[in-house]
N, C-alpha and C positions, 0 to 999 in steps of 0.2 A: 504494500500500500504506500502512496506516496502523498506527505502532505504536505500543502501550501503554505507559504509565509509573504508577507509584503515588506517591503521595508527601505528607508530612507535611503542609505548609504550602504552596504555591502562591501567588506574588506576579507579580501582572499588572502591569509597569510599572517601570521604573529610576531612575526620577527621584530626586532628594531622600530624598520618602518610600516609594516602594518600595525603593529598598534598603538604606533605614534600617531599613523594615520585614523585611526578608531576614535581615540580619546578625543585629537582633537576636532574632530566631526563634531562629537557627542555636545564636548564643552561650547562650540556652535550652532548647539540644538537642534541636532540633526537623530533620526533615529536610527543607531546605529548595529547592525550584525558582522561580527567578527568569528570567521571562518579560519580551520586550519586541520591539517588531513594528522595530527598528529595529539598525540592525549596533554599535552601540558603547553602553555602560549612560551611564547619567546620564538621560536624557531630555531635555525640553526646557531645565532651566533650566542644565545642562552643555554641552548640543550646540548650543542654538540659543537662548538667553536669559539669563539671567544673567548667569554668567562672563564671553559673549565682547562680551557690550556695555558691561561695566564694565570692560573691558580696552581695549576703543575709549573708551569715557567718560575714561578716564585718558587715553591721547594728547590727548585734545579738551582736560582741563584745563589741562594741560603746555604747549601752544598757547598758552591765552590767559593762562596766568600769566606768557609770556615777553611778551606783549604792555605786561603790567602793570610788569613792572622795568626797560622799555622808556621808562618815563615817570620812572622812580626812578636813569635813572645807568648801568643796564646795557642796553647795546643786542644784538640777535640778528638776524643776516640772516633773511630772509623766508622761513618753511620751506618745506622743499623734500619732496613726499608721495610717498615711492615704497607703491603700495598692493601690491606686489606684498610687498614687506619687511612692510607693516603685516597684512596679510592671514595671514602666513606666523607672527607673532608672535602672535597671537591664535590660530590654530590650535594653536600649539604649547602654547598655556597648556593649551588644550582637552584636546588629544593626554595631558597630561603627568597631569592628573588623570582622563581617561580611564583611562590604565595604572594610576593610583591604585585605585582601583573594583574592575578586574578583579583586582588581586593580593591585594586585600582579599573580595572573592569564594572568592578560591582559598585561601586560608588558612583560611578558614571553613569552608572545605568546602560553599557554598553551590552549587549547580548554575545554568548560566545555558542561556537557550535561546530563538533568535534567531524571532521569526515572532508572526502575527497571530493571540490566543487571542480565543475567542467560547465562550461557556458551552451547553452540553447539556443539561447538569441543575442541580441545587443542587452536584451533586459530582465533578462533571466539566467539563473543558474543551478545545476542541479547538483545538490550535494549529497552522497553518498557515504552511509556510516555499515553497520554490521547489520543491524536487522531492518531500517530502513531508510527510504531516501525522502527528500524533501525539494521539493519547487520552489525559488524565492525567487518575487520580482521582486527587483529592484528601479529606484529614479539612476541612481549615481553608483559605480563601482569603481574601487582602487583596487591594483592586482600587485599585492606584494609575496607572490608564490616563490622568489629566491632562485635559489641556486642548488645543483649538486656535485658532487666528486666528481669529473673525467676521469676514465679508466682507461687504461693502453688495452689494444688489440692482443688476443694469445692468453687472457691470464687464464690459470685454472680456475675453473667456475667456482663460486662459490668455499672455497678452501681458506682453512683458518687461517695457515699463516700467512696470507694476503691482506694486508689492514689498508684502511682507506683513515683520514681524517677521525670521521667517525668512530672506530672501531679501534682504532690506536690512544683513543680520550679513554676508553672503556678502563684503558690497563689490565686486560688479563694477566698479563706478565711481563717482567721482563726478558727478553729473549736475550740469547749469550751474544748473537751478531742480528746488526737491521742493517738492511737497502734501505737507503730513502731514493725516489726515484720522483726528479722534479728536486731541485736549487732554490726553489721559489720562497715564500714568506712563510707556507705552513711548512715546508722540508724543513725547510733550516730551526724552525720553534721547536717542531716534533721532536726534531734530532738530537737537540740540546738537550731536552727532556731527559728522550733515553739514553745518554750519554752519562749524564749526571746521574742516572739509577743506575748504573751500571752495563748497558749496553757497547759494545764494538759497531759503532755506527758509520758506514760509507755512504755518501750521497753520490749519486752522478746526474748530471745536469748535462741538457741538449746542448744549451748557449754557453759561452765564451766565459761566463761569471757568473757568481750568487746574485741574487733578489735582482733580477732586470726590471729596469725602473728606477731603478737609484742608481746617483753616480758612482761608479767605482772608488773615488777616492774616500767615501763615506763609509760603503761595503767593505774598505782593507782592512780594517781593525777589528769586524768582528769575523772577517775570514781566516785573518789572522791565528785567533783565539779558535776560531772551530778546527785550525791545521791540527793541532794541542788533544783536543775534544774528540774527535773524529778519526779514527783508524786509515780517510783517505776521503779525499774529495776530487772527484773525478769530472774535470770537465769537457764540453764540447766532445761530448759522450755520449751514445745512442743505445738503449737497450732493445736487442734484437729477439731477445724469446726469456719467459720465465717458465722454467717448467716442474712441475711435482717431483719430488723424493716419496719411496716408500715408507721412511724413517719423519714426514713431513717436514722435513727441509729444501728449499726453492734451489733449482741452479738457472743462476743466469748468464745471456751470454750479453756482453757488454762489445760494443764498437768504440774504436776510439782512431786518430793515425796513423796509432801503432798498427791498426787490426783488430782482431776481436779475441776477448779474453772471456774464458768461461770459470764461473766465480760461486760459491756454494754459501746459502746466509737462512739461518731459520728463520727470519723473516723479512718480510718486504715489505713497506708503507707505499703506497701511491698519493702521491701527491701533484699533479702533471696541471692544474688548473681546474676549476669548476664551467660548467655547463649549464645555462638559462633552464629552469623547469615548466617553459612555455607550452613540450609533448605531454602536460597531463591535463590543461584546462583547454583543452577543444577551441583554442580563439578562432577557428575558422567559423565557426559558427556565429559568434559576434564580427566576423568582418573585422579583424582588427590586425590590422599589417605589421608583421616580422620580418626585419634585416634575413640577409643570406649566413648571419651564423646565428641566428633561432632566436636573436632578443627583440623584447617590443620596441616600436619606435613611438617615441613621445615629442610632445615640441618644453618649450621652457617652462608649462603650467602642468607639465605631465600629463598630459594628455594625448589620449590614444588618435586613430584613424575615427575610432567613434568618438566622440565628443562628452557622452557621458559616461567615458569610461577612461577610468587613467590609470596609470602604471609605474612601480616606484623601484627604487633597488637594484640589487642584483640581478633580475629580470629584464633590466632594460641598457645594461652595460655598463662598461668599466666606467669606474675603479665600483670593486664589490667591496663595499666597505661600508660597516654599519653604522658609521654617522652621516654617510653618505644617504642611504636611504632613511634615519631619521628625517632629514633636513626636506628629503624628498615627500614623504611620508607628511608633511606638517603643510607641504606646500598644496598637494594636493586635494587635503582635504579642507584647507580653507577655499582654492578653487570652487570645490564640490558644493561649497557653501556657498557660493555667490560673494565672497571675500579676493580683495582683487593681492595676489601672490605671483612670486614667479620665482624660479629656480635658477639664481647666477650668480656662485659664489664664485671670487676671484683665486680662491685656492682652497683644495681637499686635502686637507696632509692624509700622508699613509707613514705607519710606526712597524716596526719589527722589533717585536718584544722579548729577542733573544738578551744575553747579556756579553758585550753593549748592545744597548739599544740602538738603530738604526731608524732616524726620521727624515721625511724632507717633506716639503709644502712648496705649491708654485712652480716656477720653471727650473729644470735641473740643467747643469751645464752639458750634459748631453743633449738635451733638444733644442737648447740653444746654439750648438754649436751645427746638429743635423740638421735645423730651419734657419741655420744664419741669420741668430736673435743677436743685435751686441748687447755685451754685458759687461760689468766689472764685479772685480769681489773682494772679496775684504773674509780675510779666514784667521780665527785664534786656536791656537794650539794648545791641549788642556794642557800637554806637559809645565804650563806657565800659569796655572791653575791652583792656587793652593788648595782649593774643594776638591779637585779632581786627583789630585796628589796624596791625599789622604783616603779617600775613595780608592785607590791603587785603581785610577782611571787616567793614566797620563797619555794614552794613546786615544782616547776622544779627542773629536774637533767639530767646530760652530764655522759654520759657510755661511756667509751671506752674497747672494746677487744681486745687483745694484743699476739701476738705465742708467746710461754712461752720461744722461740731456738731464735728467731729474734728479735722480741720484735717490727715487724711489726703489724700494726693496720691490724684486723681482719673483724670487726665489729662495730658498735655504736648505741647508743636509746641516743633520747633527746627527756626531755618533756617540755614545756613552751613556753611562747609567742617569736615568728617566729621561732621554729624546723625548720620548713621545707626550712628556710634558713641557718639554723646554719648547719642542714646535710650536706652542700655541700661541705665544709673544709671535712666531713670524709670520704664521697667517693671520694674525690681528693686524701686523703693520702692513700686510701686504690688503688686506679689508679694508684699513682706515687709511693707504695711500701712506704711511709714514716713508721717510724718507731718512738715509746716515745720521744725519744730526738730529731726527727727533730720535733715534734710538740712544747713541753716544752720548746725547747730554742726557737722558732719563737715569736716573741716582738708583742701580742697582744693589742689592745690598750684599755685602761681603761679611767673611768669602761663602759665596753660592756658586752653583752651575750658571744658574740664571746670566750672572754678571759676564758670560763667556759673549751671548750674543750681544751685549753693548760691548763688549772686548773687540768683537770681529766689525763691528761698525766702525771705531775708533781704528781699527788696523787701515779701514780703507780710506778715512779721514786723514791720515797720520799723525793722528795726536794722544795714541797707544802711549804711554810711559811703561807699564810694565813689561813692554819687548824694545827691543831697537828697529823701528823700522826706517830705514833710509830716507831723506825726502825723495818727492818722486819731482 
């Protein structure tokens, strides 16, 4: 039997930006129903990505920072991994902003409703649970359906020691050696991870370097650190076949210039990039136009081919990043609302939460140099860092990019412990248009990291005192 529902606004998806986009429908007075084919809201980067590997990423740094005061005076017995506690901890974070969500739901008055929705028309959708399905029209729908794992071609179906993202958060164990397969932002987190538990972890990577996207001089330092971590990091490397052991151990055959090397590892993480999940909601039936690699296309109000339909996140392309579809998510449903919005922030930082941290925001000196952007820059070296020197962080470093006419910030990479908070000064100045000297003369306070990006503003100003920088 299938029963019918009406309803104001309709949001496909929990994550970030769908129930950013929910609430603030709701707090718009819209009536809103919140859909997700999964038993608890958040989606991926709550249930199975974000949260719970930067909850592992912290034990992993905690690890090796007792390693380091180890050399300084204070010693620590050898840790001892109970994963059934570490497992239980990470869950619980989960758990705790799970209940966060739903109570923030229910005070909204927002409806939630568990099962797999697939579109009918432009105004309807039908969602599908275990024992029955339901018809909801809807005026207005936001489709924040995400994202999922890409898998390489050849892998044994279904076999444990194949982990994905997903199934590698689980920690069933540590295994004695991991493949990461994919260099990317989750390779390199995961890797840390099980390196720090005790893993023998090799990555190999298609392209030429770690995290493409960042500039390489930001990526040195914590490649650096992963030579150390990491039994081998293989780049501009092709994996040609993974195949079962009877004993459940993988062998793989890896390509590289040398040729190809065949290489034995109990397990294998894929991490190779995610994939739009546009193949489970039927948008042909709402008439709603997807690019030739499967994401929706939207214009700057999120909106779809249909007009009262719009689309946020991961779903609709890069950067997959979830304050990305927050901001997406917030914009839409004021749209939806008849509130006049539009989507065009002048910079999305991306963070890589390994240790060092690796950020940047804006333009990187790679695409400016591939689009013949001019630029200048202005860079501090923590080595000159009293925070960063005690921190045992003297290999971070604060980039700033600069218009060679205005002498407005461009762009920025920070590498070292908390980037992914120090970025936020530089997509603020690159938001508010700041320029070298509103950053340089702003009275940072000491010693912090912080005071690194007034450091690197003052380097390209030349009125740094604590380096020598030459007049120019």
């Amino acid at each position: 039997m299938t029963k019918e529902k009406h309803i104001d606004v309709v949001v496909i998806g929990s994550g970030p930006g769908g129930y950013a986009a929910a609430f603030r429908a709701s707090d718009l007075g819209q009536k809103v129903l919140l859909i997700d084919r999964d038993d608890e809201l958040g989606g991926v980067c709550l249930n199975r990505g974000c949260i719970p590997s930067k909850a592992l990423l912290h034990i992993s740094k905690v690890i090796d920072e007792t390693k380091h005061l180890s050399k300084i005076g204070v010693s620590f017995s050898k840790p001892q991994i109970d994963l059934d506690a570490v497992r239980n901890h990470k869950n619980k974070i989960v758990s705790q902003l799970n209940g966060g969500i739903k109570q923030l739901a229910k005070v909204r008055k927002v409806e939630t409703m568990q099962g797999l929705a697939s579109f009918l028309s432009a105004n309807q959708v039908l969602v599908k649970r275990a024992n029955e399905t339901t018809k909801v029209t809807f005026k207005k729908c936001i489709i924040a359906a995400g994202s999922s794992s890409s898998l390489i071609p050849g892998l044994p179906k279904d076999h444990p020691s194949v982990l994905t993202s997903k199934t590698a958060l689980d920690l069933v164990d540590i295994p004695e050696s991991l493949l990461v397969i994919g260099g990317g932002v989750i390779g390199v987190e995961l890797g840390q991870v099980y390196a720090s538990l005790g893993s023998d972890v090799s990555v190999v990577e298609f392209l030429p370097g770690l995290i493409p996207g960042a500039d390489k001089d930001i990526v040195k330092p914590l490649q650096r650190k992963l030579k150390k971590q990491f039994t081998s990091i293989m780049l501009s490397s092709k994996v040609i076949s993974v195949n079962a052991n009877k004993n459940k151990t993988l062998t793989v055959e890896i390509e590289n210039e040398k040729g190809v090397e065949t290489k034995t590892y109990h397990k294998v993480l894929i991490s190779v990039g995610r994939k739009p999940n546009t193949g489970l909601l039927k948008v042909e039936n709402a008439d709603i136009n997807i690019n030739v690699r499967g994401y929706i296309e939207v214009d700057e109000y999120q909106r779809t081919s249909q007009k009262n339909i719009f689309a946020i996140g991961d779903i609709v392309g890069n950067p997959m990043l979830a304050h990305k579809a927050t901001h997406e998510g917030k914009v839409a449903a004021e749209v939806a609302s008849g509130h006049p919005a539009v989507m065009d922030p002048k910079a999305i930082p991306s963070v890589v939460y390994t240790d060092p941290e690796v950020a940047w925001t804006g333009l990187t000196e790679t695409e400016a140099k591939k689009d013949k952007i001019p630029y200048e820059k202005g860079e501090f070296p923590w080595a000159a860092s009293g925070k960063a020197q005690i921190l045992n962080a003297s290999q971070g470093k604060t980039k700033i990019l600069f218009d060679p006419e205005t002498k407005q910030v461009l762009g920025a990479g920070i590498v070292g412990p908390s980037a992914g908070d120090l970025i936020c000064e530089a997509a603020l100045a690159i938001e508010m248009g700041s320029d070298a000297e509103d950053i340089g003369l702003t009275v940072h306070p000491h010693p912090t990291l912080g005071e690194t990006f007034a450091a690197a503003a003052e380097v390209y100003l030349g009125t740094m005192t604590d380096l020598y920088t030459p007049s120019k």
